[in-house]
FIGUTOR-207137 format. One line per 3 residues: number of its first residue (from 0); for each residue x, y, z of N, C-alpha, C, O. Coordinates in steps of 0.05 Angstrom, whole numbers, plus 5000, padded with zeros to 4 digits. Example, Ala and Ser with C-alpha at 12.3 -4.5 7.8 and 13.67 -1.06 7.14 Angstrom:
0 = 5264,4886,5156,5246,4910,5156,5264,4934,5156,5285,4934,5169; 5257,4955,5142,5273,4979,5143,5258,5001,5157,5268,5023,5161
This chain:
0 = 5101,4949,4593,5115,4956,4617,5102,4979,4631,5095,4999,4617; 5096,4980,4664,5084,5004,4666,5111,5027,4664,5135,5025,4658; 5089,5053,4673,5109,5079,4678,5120,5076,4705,5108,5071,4726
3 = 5148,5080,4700,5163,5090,4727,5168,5119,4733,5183,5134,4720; 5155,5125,4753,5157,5160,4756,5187,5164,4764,5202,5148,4774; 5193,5196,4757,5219,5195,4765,5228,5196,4801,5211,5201,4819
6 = 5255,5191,4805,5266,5195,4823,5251,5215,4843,5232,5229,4836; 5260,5215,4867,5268,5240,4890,5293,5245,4895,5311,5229,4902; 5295,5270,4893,5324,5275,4895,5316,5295,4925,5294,5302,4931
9 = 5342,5301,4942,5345,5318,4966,5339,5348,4953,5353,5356,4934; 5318,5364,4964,5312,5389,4959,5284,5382,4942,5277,5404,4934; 5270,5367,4936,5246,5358,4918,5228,5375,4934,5229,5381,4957
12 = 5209,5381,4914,5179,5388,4929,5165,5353,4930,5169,5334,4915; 5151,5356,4952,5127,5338,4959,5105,5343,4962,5107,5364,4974; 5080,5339,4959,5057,5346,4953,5042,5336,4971,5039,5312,4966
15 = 5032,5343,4991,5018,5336,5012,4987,5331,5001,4977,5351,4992; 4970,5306,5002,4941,5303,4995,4930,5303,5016,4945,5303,5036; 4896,5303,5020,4887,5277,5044,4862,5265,5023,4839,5275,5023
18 = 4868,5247,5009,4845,5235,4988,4830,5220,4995,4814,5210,4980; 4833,5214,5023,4808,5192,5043,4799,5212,5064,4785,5231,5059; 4808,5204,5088,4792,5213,5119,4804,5242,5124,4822,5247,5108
21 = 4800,5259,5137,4809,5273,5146,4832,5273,5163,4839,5250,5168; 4853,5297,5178,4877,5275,5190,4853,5289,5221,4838,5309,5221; 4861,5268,5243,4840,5273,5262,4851,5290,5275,4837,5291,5295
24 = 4875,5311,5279,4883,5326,5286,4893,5347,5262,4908,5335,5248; 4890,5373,5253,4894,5384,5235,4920,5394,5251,4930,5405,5231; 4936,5399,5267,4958,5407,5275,4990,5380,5272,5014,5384,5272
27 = 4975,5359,5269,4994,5336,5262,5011,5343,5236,5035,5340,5230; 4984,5354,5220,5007,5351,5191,5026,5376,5187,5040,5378,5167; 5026,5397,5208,5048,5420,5210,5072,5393,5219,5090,5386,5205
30 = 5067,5383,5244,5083,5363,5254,5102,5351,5232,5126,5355,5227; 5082,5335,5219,5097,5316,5190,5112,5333,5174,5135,5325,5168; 5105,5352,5168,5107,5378,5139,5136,5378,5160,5155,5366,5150
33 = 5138,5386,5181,5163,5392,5196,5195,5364,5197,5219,5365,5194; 5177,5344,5204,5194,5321,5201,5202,5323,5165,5225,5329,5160; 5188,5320,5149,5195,5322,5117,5220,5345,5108,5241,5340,5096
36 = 5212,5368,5117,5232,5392,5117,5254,5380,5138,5271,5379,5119; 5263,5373,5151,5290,5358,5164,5295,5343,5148,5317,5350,5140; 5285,5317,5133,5292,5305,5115,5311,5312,5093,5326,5296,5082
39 = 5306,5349,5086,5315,5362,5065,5301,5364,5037,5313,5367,5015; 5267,5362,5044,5260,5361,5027,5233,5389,5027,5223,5394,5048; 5227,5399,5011,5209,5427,5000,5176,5410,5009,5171,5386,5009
42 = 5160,5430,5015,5132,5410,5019,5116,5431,5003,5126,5452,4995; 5089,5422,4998,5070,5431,4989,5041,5412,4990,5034,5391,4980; 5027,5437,5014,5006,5432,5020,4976,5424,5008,4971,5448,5008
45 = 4959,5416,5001,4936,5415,4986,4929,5445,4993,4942,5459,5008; 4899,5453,4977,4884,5475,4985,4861,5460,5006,4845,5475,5019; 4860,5435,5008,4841,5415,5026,4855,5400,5051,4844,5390,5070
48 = 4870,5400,5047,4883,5377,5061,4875,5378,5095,4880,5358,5108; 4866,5399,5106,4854,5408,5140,4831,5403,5143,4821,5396,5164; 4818,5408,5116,4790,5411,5109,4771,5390,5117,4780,5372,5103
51 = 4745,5377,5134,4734,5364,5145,4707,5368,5133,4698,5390,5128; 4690,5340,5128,4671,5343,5106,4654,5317,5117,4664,5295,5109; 4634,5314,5132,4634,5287,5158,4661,5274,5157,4681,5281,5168
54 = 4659,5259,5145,4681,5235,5156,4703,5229,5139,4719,5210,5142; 4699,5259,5110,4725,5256,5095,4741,5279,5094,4738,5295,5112; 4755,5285,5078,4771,5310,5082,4768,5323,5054,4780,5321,5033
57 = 4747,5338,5062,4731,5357,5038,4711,5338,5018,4714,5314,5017; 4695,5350,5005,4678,5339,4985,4697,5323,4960,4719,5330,4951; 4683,5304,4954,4701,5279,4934,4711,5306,4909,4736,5305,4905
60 = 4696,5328,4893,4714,5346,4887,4735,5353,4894,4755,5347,4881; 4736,5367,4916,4763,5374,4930,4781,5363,4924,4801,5371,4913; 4772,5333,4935,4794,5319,4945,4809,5308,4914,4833,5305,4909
63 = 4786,5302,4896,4804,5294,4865,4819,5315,4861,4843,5313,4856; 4802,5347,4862,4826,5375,4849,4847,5371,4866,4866,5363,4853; 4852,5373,4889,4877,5370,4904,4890,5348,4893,4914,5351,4896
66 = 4886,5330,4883,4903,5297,4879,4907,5310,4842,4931,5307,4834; 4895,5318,4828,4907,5325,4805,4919,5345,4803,4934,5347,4783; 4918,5369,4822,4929,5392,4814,4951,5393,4825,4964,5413,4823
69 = 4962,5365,4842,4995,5354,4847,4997,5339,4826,5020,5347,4825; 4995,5325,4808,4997,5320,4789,5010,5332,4770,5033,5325,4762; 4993,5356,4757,4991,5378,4736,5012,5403,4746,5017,5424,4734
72 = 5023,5392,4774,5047,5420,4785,5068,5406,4772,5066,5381,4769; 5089,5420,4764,5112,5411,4755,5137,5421,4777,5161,5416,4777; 5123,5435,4792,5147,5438,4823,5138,5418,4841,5148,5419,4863
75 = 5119,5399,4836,5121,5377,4859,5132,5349,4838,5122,5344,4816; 5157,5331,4854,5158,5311,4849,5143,5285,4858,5139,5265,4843; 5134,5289,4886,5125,5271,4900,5098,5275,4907,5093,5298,4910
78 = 5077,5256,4910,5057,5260,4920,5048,5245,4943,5044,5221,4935; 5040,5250,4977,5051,5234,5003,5024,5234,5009,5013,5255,5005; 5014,5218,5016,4981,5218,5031,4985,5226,5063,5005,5220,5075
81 = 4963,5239,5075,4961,5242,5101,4951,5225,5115,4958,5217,5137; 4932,5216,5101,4928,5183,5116,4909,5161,5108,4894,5177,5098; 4900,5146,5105,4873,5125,5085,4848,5138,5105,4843,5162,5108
84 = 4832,5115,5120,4812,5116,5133,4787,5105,5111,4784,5081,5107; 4769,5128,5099,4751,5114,5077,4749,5147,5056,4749,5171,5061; 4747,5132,5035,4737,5153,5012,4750,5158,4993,4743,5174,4976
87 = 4781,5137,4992,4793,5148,4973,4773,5137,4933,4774,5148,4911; 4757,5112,4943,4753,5096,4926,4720,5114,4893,4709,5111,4872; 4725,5136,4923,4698,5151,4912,4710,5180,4894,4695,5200,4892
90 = 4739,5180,4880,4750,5192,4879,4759,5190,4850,4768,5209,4837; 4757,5160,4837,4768,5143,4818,4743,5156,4795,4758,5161,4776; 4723,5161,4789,4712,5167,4768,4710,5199,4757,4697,5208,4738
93 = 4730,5212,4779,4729,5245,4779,4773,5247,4767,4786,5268,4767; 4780,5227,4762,4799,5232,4767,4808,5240,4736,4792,5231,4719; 4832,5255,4726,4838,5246,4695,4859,5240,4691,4879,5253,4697
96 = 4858,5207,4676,4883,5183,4677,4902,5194,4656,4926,5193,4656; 4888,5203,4641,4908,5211,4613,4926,5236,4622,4947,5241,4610; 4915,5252,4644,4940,5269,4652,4956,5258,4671,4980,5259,4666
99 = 4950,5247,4692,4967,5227,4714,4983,5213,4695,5006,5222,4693; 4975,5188,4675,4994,5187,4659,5014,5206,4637,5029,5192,4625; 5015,5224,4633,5025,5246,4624,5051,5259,4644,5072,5269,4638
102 = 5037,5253,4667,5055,5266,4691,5066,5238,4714,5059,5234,4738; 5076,5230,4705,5086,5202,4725,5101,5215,4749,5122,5228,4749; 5085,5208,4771,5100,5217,4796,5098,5198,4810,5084,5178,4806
105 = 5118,5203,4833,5111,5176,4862,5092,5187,4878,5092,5211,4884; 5076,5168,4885,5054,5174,4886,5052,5152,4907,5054,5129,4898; 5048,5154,4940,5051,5142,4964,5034,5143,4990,5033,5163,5004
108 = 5015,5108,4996,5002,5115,5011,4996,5090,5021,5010,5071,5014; 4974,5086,5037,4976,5050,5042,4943,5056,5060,4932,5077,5067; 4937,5033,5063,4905,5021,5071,4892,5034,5057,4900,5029,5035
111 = 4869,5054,5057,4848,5065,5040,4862,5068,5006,4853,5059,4985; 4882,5082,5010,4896,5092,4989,4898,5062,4964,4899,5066,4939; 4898,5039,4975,4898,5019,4960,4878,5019,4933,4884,5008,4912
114 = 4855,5034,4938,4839,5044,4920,4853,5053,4896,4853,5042,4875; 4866,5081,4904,4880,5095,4879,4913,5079,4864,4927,5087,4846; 4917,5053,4883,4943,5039,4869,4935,5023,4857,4950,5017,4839
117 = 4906,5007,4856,4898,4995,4839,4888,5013,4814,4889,5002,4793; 4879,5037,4813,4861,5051,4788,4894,5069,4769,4902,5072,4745; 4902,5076,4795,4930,5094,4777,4944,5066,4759,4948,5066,4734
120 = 4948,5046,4774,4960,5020,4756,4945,5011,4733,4959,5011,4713; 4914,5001,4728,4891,4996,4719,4895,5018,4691,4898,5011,4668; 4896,5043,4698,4882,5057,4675,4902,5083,4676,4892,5101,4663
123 = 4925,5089,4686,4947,5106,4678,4974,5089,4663,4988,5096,4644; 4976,5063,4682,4989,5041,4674,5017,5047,4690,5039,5037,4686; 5008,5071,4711,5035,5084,4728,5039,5061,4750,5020,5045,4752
126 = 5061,5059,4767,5067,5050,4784,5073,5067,4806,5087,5087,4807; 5054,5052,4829,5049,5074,4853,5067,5056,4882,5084,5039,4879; 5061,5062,4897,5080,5058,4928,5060,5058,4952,5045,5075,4961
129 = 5063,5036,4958,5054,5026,4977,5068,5029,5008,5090,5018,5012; 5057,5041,5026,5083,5061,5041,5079,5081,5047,5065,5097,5034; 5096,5086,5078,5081,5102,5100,5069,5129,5094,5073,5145,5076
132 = 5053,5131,5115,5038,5161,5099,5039,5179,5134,5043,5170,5156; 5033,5209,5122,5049,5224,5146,5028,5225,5173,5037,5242,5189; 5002,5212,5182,4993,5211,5209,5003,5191,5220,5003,5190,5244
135 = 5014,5168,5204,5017,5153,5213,5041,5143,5217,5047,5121,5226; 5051,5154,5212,5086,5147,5202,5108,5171,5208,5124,5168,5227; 5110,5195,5190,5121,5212,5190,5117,5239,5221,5134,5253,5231
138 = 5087,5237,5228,5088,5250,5248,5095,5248,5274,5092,5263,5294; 5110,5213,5271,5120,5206,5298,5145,5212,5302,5160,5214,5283; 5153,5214,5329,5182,5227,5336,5204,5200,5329,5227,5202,5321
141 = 5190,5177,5335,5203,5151,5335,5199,5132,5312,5202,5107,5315; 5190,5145,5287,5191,5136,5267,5213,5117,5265,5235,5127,5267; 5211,5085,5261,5240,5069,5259,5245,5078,5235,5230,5082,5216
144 = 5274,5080,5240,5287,5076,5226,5287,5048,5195,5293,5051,5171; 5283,5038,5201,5272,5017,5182,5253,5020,5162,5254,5012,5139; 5234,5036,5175,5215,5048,5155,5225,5071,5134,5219,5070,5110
147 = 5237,5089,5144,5252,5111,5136,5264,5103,5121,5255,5106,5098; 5287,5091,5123,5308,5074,5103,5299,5062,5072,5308,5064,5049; 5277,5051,5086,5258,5027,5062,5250,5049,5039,5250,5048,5014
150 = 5242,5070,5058,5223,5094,5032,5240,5109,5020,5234,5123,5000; 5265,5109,5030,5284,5130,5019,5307,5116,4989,5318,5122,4968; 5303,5101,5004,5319,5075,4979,5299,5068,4955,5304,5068,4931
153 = 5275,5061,4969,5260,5054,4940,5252,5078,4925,5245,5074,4902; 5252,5104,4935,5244,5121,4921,5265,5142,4914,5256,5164,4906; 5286,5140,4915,5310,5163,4909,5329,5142,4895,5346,5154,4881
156 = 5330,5123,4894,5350,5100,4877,5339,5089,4856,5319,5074,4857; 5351,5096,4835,5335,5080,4810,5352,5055,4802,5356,5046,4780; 5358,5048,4821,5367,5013,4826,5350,4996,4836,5331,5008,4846
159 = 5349,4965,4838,5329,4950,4846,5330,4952,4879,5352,4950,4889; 5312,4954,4891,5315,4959,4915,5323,4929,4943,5326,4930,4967; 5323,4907,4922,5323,4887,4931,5309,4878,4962,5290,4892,4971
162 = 5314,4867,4969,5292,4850,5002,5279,4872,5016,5292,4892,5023; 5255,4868,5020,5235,4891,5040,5248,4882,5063,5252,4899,5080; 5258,4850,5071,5268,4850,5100,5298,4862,5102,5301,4868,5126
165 = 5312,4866,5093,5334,4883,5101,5334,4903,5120,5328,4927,5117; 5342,4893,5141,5338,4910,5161,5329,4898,5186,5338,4901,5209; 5309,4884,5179,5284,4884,5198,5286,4853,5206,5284,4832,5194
168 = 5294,4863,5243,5298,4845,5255,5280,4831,5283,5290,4821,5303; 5240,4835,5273,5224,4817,5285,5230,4789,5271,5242,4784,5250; 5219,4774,5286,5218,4741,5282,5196,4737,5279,5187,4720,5294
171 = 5171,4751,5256,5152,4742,5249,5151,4728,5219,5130,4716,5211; 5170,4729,5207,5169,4722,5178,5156,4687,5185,5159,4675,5207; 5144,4676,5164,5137,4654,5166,5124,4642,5141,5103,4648,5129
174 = 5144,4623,5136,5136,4608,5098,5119,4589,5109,5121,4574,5128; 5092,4593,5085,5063,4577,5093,5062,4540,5076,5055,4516,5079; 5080,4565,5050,5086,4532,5028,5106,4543,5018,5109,4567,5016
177 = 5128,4522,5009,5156,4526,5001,5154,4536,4975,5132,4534,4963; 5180,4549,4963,5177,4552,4931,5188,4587,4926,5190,4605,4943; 5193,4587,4902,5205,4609,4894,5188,4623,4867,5187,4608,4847
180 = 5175,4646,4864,5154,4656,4841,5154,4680,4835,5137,4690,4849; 5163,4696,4821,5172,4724,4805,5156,4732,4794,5147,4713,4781; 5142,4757,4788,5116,4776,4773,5110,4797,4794,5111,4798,4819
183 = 5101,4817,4773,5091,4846,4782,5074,4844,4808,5057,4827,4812; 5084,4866,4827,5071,4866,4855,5047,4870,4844,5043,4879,4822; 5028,4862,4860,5004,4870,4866,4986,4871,4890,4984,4851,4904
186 = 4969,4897,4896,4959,4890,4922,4949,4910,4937,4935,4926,4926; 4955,4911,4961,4942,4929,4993,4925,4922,5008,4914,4901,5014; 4922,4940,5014,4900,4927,5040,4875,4911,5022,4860,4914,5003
189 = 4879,4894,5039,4857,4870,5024,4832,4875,5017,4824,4865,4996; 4812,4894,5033,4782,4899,5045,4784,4917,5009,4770,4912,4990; 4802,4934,5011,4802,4953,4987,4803,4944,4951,4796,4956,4931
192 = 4817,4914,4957,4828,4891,4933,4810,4891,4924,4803,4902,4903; 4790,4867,4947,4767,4859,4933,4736,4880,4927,4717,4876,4911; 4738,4897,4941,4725,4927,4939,4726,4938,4900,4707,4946,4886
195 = 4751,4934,4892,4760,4933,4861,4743,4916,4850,4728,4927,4834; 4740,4891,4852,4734,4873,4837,4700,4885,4825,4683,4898,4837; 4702,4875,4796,4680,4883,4776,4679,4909,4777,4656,4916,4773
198 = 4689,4922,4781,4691,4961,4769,4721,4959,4752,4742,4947,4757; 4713,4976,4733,4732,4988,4720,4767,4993,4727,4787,4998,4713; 4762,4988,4756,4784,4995,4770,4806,4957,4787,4823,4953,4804
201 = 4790,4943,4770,4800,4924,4783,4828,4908,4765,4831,4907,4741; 4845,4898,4783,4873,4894,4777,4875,4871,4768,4860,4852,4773; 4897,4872,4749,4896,4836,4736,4915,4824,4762,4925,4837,4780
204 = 4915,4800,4758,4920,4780,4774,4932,4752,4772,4935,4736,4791; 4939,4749,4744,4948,4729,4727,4977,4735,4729,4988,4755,4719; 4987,4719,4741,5020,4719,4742,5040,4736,4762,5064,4739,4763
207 = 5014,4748,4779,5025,4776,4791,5034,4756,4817,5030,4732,4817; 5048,4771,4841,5062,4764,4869,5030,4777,4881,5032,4801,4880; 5002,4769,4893,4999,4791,4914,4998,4786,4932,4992,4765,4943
210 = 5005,4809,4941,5010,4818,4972,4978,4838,4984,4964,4857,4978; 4980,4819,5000,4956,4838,5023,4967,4839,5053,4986,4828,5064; 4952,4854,5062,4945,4859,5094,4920,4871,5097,4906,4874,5077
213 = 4909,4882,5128,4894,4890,5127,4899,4888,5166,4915,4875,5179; 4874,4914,5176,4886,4924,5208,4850,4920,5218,4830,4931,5207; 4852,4899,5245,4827,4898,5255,4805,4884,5251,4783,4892,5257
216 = 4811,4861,5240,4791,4848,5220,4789,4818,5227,4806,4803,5218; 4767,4808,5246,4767,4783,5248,4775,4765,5223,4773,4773,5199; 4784,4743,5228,4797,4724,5221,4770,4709,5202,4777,4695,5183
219 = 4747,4712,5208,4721,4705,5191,4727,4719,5169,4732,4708,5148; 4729,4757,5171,4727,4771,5147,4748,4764,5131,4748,4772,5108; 4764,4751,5140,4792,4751,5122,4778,4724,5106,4776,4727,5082
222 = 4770,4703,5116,4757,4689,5100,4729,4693,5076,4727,4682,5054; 4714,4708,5085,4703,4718,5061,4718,4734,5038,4716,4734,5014; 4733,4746,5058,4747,4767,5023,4769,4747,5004,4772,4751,4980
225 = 4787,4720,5023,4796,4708,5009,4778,4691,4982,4783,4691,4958; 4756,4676,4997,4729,4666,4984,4719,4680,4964,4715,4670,4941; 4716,4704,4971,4714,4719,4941,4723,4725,4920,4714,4729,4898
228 = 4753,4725,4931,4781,4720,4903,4769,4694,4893,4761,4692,4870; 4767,4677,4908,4761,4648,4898,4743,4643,4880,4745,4632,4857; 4718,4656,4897,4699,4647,4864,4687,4669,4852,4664,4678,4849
231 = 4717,4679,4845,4708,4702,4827,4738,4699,4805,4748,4714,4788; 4746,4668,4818,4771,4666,4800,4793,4677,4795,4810,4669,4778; 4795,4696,4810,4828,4717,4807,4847,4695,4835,4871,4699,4837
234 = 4843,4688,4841,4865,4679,4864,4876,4656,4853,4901,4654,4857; 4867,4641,4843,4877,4609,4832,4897,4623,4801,4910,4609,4786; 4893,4656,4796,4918,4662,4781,4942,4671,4782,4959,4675,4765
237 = 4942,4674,4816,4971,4689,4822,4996,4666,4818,4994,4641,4815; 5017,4684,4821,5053,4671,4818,5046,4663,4841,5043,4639,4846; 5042,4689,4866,5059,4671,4897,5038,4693,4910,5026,4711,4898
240 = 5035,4685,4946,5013,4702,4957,5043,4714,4980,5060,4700,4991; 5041,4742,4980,5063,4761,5011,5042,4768,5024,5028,4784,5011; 5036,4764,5044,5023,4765,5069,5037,4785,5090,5055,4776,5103
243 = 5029,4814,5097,5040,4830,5109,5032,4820,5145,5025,4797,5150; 5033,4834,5158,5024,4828,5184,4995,4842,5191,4994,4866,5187; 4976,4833,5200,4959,4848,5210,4942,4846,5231,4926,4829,5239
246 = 4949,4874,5240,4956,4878,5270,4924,4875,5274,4911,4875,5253; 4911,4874,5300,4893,4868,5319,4877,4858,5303,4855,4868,5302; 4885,4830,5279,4868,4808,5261,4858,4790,5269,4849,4773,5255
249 = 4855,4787,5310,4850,4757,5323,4811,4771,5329,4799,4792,5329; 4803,4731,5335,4774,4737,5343,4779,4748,5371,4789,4734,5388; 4768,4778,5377,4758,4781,5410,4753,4763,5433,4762,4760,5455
252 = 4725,4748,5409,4716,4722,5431,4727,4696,5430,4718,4679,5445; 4745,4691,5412,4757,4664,5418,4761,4654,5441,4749,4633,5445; 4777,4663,5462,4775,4652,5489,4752,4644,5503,4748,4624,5518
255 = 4738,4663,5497,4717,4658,5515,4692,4640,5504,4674,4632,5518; 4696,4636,5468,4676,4614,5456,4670,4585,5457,4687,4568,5451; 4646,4577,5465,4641,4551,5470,4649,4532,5443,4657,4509,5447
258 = 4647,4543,5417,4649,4532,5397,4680,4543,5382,4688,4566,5387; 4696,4523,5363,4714,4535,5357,4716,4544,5336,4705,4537,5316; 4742,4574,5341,4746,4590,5324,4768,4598,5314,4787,4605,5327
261 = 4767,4596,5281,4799,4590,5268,4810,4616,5282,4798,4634,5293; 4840,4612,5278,4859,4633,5281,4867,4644,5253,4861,4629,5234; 4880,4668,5249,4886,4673,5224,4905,4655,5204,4907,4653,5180
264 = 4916,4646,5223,4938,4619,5204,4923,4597,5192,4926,4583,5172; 4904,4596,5211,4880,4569,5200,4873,4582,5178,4879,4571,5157; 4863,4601,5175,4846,4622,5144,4869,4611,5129,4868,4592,5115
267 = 4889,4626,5134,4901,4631,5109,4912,4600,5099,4921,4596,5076; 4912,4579,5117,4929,4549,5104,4906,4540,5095,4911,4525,5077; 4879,4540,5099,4854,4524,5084,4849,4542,5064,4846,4534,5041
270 = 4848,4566,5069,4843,4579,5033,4863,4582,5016,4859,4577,4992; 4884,4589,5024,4905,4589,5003,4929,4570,4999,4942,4570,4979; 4934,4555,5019,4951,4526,5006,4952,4511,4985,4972,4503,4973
273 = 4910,4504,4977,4906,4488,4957,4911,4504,4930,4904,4494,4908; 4921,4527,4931,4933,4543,4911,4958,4529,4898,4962,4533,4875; 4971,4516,4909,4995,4505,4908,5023,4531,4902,5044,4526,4890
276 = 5018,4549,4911,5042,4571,4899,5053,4571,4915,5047,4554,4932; 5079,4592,4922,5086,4595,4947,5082,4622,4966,5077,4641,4952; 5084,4628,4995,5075,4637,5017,5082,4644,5031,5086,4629,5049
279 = 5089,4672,5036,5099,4682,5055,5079,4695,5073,5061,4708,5062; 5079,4691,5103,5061,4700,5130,5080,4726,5144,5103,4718,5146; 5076,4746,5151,5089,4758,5179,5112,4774,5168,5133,4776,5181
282 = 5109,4793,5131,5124,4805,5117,5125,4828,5129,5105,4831,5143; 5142,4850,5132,5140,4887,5148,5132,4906,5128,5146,4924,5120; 5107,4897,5122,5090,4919,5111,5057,4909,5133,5049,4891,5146
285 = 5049,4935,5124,5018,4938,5137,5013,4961,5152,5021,4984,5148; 4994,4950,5175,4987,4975,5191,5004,4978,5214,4994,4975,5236; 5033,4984,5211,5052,4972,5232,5076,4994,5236,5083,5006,5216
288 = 5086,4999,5259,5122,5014,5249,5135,5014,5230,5143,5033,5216; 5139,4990,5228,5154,4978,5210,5149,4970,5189,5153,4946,5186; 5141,4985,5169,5126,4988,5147,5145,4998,5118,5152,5020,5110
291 = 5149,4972,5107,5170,4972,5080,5159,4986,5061,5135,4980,5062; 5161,5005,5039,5152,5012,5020,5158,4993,4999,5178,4979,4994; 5131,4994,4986,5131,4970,4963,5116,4974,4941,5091,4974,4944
294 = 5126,4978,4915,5121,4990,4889,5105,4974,4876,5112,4952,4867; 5081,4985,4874,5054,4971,4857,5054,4978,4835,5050,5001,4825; 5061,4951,4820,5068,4946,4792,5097,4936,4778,5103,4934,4754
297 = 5110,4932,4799,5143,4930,4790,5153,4897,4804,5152,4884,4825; 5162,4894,4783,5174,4864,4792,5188,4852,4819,5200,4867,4834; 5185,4829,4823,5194,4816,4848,5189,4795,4845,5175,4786,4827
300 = 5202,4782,4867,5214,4750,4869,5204,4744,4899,5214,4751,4920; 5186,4732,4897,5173,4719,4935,5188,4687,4934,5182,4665,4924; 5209,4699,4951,5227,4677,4955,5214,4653,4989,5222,4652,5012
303 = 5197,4641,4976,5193,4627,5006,5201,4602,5007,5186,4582,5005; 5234,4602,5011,5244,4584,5024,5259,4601,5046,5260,4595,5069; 5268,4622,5035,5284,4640,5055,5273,4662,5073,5286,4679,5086
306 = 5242,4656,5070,5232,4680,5061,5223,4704,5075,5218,4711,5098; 5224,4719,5046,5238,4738,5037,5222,4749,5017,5212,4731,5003; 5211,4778,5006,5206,4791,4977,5226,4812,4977,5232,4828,4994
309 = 5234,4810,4950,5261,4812,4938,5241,4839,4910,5226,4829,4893; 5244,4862,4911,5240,4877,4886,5269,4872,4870,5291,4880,4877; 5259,4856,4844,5283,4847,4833,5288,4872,4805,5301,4869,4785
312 = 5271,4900,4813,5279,4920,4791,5276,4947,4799,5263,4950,4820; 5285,4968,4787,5278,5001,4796,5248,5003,4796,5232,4989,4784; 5242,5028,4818,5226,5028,4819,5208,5055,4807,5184,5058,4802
315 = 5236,5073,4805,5234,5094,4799,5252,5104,4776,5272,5090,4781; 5259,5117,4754,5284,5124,4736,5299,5152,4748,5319,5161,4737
């Protein structure tokens, strides 16, 4: 069974990282740190987290001592990313698993960050959270509510948090193939999934639900990275595939091409149908508002007749 880190309770310290990009405004994360403190919760800053290094936020040192030395604090419960971008992945061979496992925390972030939910799962055997992070999420004034809700429930309730759609009332949900399939989440941004594969850091896949998304990415690339699950054999092992939404995933030039070009629904029904599992399209996680928190490594039920993913256990103790 993996580790469930404990709870958040009201008054918690949170541990502010930035283990990928820099935030592109260093005055945003006073912003966030400010929204978090309304929440009723204590913050704590990295010694890096402002810090700009070309295109990451401080030297891959830094950025591991900052991500373990929230770890190794025992006044932080939580650990919140500032935002993905690129670099978290260059971070995984500096890190030490035997103390992260030692210290089970929630530990919360989504696109780049997909890196460290596959290696913390892989080789701490902790269960991490998939879910909003503060440039992108927390420093907005109009943060929905939906999102808020999703992260506060899955991470302060050590009850099963049941349906990511609760709540959430777009009309994009969409079942690809019928059927009902239960096993440990697995997943994130896709580009980052298959980025894992053959390093040390790559996730099993036998029996698991996964879930991807991914933001900006012709409808071709989605076909190579599915292709590559393919013949590299991890995809023909999943329970069921959750498909988040992802936002600006169409071809540019389709309109204007003489020759034709799939849409993303075409990708995903020729590569993954002959899977025979079942399929959910147009779930509220991704690069979006409305962005469900969702616990990497903990059980669920991808109900696609109704559908629906259902975390059918705690996520936290």
């Amino acid at each position: 069974m993996p580790i469930l880190p404990g709870r958040l309770n009201a008054g918690d310290t949170i541990g502010i990282v930035a283990p990928a990009s820099a935030p592109p405004d260093p005055k945003s994360v006073d912003c966030s740190v400010a929204a978090l403190e309304r929440l009723g919760f204590k913050v704590n800053l990295a010694p890096n987290v402002r810090k700009r290094w070309g295109f990451l936020a401080g030297t891959d040192r830094d950025r591991a001592n900052d991500l373990m030395g929230m770890f190794t604090d025992r006044k932080v419960k939580a650990i919140l990313c500032v935002r993905g971008g690129y670099g978290a992945s260059r971070l995984l061979p500096l890190l030490d698993y035997q103390a992260i496992r030692a210290n089970p925390k929630i530990f919360i972030g989504y696109s780049d960050i997909t890196s460290l939910h596959c290696a913390f799962l892989v080789k701490a055997n902790l269960v991490s959270f998939h879910g909003p992070m503060l440039n992108s999420d927390f420093v907005k004034k109009d943060m929905p509510d939906f999102t808020l809700v999703s992260f506060l429930k899955t991470l302060m309730q050590p009850s099963a948090p049941g349906s990511i759609c609760d709540g959430y009332r777009r009309k994009t949900v969409k079942v690809l193939r019928r059927g009902v399939a239960s096993g440990p989440l697995m997943g994130g941004n896709i580009t980052l999934v298959c980025a894992a594969l053959g390093t040390p850091y790559q996730p099993e896949f036998r029996g698991r639900i996964l879930f991807f998304e991914d933001v900006d990415e012709a409808p071709y690339r989605f076909d190579r990275m599915l292709t590559q699950l393919l013949n590299a054999g991890l995809l023909q092992q999943v329970a069921g595939v959750a498909i988040g939404i992802n936002a600006g995933c169409k071809d540019p030039k389709a309109a204007r091409a003489k020759e034709y070009r799939q849409t993303l629904e075409d990708v995903f029904r020729e590569r993954l149908l002959p899977l025979k599992v079942p399929i959910v399209a147009g779930l509220p996680f991704g690069h979006i508002p409305l962005n469900a928190t969702l616990p990497v490594g903990v059980r669920a039920t991808l109900d696609a007749v109704k559908g629906d993913l259902l975390i059918t256990e705690p996520a936290v103790k």
